[in-house]
C-alpha positions as CSV (number, residue, x, y, z in Angstrom):
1,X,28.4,-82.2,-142.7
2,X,24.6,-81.1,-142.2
3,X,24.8,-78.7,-144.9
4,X,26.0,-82.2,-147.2
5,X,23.4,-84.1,-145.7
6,X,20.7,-81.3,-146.6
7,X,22.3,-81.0,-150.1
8,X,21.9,-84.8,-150.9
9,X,18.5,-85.2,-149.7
10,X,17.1,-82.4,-151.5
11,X,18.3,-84.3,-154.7
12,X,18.0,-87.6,-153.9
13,X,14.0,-86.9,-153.1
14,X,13.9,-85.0,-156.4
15,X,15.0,-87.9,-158.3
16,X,12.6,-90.2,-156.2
17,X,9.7,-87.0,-157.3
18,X,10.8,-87.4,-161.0
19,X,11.1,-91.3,-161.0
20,X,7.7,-91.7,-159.4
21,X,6.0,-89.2,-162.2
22,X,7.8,-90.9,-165.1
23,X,7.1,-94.7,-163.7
24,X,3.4,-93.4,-163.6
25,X,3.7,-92.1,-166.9
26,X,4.7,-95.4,-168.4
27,X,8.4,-94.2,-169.0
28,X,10.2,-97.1,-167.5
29,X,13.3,-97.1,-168.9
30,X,14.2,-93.3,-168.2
31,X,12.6,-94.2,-164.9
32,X,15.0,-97.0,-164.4
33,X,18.3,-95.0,-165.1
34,X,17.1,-92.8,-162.7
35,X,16.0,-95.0,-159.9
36,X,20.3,-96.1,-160.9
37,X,21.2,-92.6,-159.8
38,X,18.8,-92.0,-157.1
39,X,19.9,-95.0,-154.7
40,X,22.9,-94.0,-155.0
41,X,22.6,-90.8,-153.7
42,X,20.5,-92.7,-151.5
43,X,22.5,-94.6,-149.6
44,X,25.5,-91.9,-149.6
45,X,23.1,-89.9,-147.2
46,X,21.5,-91.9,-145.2
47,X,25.4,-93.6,-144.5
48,X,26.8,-90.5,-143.7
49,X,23.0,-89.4,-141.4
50,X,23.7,-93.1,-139.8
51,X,27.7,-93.1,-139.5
52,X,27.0,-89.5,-137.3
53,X,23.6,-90.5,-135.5
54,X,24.6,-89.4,-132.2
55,X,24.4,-85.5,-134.1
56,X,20.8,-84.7,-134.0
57,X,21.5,-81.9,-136.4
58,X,22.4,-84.8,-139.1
59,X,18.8,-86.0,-138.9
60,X,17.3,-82.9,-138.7
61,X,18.9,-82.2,-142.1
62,X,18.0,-85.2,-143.1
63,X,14.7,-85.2,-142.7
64,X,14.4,-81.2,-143.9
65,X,16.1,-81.8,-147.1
66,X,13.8,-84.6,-147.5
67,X,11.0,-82.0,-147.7
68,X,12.5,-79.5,-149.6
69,X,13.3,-82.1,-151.9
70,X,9.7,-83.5,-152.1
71,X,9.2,-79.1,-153.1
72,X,12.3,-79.7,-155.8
73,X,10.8,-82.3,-157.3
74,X,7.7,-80.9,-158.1
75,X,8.5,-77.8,-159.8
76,X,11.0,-79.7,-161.8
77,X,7.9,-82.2,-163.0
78,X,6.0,-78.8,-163.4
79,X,8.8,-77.5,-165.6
80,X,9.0,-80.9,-167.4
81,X,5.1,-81.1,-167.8
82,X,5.0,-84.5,-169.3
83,X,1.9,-85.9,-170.4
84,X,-1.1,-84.9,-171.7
85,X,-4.3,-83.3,-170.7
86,X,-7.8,-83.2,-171.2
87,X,-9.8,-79.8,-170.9
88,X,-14.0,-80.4,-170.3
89,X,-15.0,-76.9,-171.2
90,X,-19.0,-76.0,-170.8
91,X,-19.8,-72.7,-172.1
92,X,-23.3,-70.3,-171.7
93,X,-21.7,-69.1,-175.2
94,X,-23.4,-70.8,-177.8
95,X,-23.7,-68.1,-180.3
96,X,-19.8,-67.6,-180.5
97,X,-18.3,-69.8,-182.2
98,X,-15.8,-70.9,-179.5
99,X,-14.3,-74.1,-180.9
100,X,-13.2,-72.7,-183.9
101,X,-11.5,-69.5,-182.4
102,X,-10.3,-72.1,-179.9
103,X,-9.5,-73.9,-183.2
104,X,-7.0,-71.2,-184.5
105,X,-5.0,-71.0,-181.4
106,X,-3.7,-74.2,-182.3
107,X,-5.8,-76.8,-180.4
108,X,-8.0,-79.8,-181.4
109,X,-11.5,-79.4,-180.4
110,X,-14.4,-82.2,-180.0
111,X,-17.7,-80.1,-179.2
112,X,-20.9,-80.4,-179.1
113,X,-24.6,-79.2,-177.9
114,X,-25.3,-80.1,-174.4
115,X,-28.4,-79.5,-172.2
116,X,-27.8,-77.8,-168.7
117,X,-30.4,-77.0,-166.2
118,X,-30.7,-73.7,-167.4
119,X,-31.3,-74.6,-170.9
120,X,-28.4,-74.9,-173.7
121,X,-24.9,-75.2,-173.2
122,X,-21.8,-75.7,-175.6
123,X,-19.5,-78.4,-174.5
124,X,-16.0,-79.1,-175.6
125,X,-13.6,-81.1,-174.8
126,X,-9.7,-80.2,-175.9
127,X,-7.0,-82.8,-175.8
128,X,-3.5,-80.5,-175.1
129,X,0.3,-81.1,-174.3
130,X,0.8,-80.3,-170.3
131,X,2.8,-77.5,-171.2
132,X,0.0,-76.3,-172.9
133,X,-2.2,-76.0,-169.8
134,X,-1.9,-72.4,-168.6
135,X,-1.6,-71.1,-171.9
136,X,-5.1,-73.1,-173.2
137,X,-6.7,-71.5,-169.8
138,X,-6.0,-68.5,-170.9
139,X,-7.3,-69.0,-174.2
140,X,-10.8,-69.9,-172.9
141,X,-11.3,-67.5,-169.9
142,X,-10.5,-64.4,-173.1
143,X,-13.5,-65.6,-175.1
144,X,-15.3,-67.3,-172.1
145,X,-14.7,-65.5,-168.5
146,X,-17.6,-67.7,-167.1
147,X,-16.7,-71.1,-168.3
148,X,-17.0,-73.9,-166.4
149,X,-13.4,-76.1,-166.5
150,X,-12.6,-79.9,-165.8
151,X,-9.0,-80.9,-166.6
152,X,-8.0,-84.7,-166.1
153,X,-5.0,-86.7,-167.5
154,X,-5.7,-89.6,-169.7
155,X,-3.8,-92.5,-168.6
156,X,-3.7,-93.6,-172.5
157,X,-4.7,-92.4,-176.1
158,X,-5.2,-94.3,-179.1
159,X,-6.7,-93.4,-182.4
160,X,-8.3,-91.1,-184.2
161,X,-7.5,-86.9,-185.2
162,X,-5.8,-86.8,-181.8
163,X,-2.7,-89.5,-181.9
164,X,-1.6,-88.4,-184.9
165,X,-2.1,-84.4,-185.5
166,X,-1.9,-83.1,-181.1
167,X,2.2,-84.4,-181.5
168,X,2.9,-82.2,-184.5
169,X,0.7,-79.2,-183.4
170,X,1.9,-76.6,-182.7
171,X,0.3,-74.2,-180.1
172,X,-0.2,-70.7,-180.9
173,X,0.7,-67.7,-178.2
């Protein structure tokens, strides 16, 4: 019975993880179906924690699988990485010419000439598929160890190179 418990909590929390990202994501009808399966599962554990309450072991399943589930969850989103994000680069490197080697790996690159305290710095900013993220890291620490990094999500896009060309891209290795 615990090990059931455990077992249904882990995935009934990983659903909640998922449903939560994809609600926030603006995926409602994939969040809906899933919110369908997730009470479910739901209410199957917490009546069998509730039928048994005089076990302690029940709820401390319970509430562990609940945990690990919140874990779950999260690496599946990771896996999933939905979305897009938004890479701030500022770069000492103004001689190389950063945003179009960037450029070649596949990437769309806004740049342009900023002013740092220190005198002139090249700023870009990369719009990328989440699954993109490590790989586009990468990409700038090689030609830019020292670069300074800001990634935020946009919470929508419209217009312009990006909408229509960062879908077909492909990203380059």
């Amino acid at each position: 019975m615990v090990l059931i418990i455990l077992v249904i909590n882990i995935v009934y929390v990983s659903f909640f993880t998922i449903r939560m990202i994809l609600t926030l994501k603006g995926q409602r009808y994939l969040a809906a179906f899933i919110s369908t399966i997730e009470v479910v599962i739901y209410v199957i554990g917490l009546g069998l924690v509730l039928d048994n309450l005089n076990q302690i072991q029940n709820l401390a399943a319970y509430a562990v699988g609940y945990g690990i589930g919140v874990i779950v969850g999260m690496k599946i989103e990771e896996k999933l990485a939905l979305g897009y994000i938004t890479v701030n680069v500022i770069s000492t490197e103004t001689d190389k010419d950063l945003p179009k080697l960037i450029r070649e790996k596949g990437y769309g690159v806004t740049d342009w000439v900023a002013n740092g305290l220190e005198g002139d710095r090249l700023s870009m900013q990369i719009l990328t598929p989440r699954k993109y993220e490590l790989r586009l890291y990468d990409t700038i620490k090689e030609f830019d160890p020292k670069a300074f990094i800001i990634v935020y999500e946009p919470k929508s896009i419209h217009g312009g190179f990006w909408v229509k060309a960062v879908k077909k891209r492909r990203i380059k290795a």
